[in-house]
C-alpha positions in Angstrom: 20.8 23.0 -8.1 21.4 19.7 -10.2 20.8 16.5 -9.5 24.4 15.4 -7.7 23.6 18.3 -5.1 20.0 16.8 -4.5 21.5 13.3 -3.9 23.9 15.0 -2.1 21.0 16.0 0.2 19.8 13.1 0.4 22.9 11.1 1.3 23.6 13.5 4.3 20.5 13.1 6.0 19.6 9.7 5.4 22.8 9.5 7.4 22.3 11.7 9.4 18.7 10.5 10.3 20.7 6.9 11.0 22.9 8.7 13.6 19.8 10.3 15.4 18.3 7.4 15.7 21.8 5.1 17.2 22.2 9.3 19.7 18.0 8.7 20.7 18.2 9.3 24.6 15.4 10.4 27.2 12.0 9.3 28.6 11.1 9.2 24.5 13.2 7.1 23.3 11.0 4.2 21.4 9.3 7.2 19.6 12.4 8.9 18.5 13.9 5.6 17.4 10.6 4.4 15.8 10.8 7.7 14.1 14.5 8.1 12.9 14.4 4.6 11.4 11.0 5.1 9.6 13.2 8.5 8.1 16.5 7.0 7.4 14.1 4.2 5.6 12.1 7.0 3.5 15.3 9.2 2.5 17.4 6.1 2.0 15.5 5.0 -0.2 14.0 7.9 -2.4 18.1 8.5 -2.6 18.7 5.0 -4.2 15.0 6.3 -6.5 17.1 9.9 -7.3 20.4 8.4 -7.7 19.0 6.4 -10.8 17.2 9.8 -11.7 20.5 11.4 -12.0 22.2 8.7 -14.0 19.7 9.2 -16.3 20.3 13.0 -16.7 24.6 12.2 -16.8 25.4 12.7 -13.2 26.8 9.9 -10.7 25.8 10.6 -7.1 28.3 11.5 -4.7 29.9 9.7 -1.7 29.0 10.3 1.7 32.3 12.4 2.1 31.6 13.9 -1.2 28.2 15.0 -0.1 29.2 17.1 2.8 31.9 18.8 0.7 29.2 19.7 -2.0 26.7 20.6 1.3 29.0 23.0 2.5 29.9 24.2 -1.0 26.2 25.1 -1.5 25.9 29.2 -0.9 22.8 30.9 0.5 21.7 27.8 2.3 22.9 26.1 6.1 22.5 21.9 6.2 22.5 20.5 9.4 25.4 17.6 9.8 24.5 15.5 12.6 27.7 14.3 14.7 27.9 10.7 16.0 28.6 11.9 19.7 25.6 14.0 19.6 22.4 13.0 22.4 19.4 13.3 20.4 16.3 13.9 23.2 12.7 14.6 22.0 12.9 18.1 21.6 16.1 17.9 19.7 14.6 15.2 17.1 11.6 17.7 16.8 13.6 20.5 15.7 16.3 19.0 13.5 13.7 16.5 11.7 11.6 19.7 10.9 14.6 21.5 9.9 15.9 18.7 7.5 12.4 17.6 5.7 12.2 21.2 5.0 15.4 21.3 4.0 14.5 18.2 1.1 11.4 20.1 0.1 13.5 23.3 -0.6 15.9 21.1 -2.6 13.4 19.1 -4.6 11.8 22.6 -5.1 14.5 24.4 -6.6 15.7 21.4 -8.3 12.2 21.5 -10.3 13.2 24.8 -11.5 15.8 24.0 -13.3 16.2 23.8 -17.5 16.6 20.1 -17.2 13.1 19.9 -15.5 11.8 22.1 -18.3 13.2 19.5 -20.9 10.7 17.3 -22.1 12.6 14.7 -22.3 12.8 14.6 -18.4 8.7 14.7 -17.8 9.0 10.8 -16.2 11.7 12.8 -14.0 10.0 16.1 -13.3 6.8 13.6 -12.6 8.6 11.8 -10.0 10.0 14.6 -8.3 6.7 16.5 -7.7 5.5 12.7 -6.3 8.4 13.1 -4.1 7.7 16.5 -3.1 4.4 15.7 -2.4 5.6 13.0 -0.3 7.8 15.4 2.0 5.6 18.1 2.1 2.7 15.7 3.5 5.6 14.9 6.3 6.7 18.4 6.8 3.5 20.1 6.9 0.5 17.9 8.1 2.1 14.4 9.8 4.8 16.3 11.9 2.7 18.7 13.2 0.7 15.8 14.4 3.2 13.6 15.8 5.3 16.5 17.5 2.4 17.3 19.7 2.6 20.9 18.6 
């Protein structure tokens, strides 16, 4: 992975979070569009903090349309690409937000395994992105399990 595939990421669901939250429906609806926007919030803008990462290693983030082309491009791994006709109820929000913050945790994972994370020129960068994985995994793994009633 490199940095233009992790904004890439990043770009897709911060939209894609956006259209969940506009497709909310059902008898929980302030929750899931309390929820989506608190997400498209927190992906939006830890995109605009990789973005700036990724100038900094030589690579320009992609476009929106760009993104989904480098998404689908990406072998060995499905992303989920929400579509704007798409009725987001509770049980739909559950799954698919679980689905995509482990989805960002993979992809800050594997990007941290790269050479240019082995660099030392990059420790601000690496730094960050284990902040940032923290960040996701707390989501992923401790607050969602809460909040989903599971």
């Amino acid at each position: 992975m490199d940095f233009r595939k992790l904004t890439a990421v990043f770009t897709v669901y911060s939209n894609a979070f956006k259209v969940m939250h506009w497709g909310a429906i059902g008898n929980k609806f302030d929750r899931i569009h309390k929820l989506c926007e608190e997400y498209y919030d927190m992906v939006g803008t830890d995109l605009d903090v990789l973005a700036e990462m990724g100038i900094r290693l030589g690579q320009k983030p992609a476009t929106l349309a760009e993104s989904i082309d480098i998404l689908h491009g990406l072998e060995g791994h499905e992303f989920i690409i929400i579509q704007s006709f798409e009725d987001i109820n509770y049980e739909r929000f559950v799954k698919l937000a679980n689905v995509m913050l482990n989805d960002i945790l993979w992809c800050i994972a594997t990007e941290l395994q790269t050479g240019d994370m082995k660099n030392i020129v990059n420790v601000g960068i690496k730094s960050s992105l284990e902040a940032m994985y923290e960040k996701y995994d707390l989501q992923a793994r401790y607050l969602n399990a809460r909040r989903f009633d599971k």
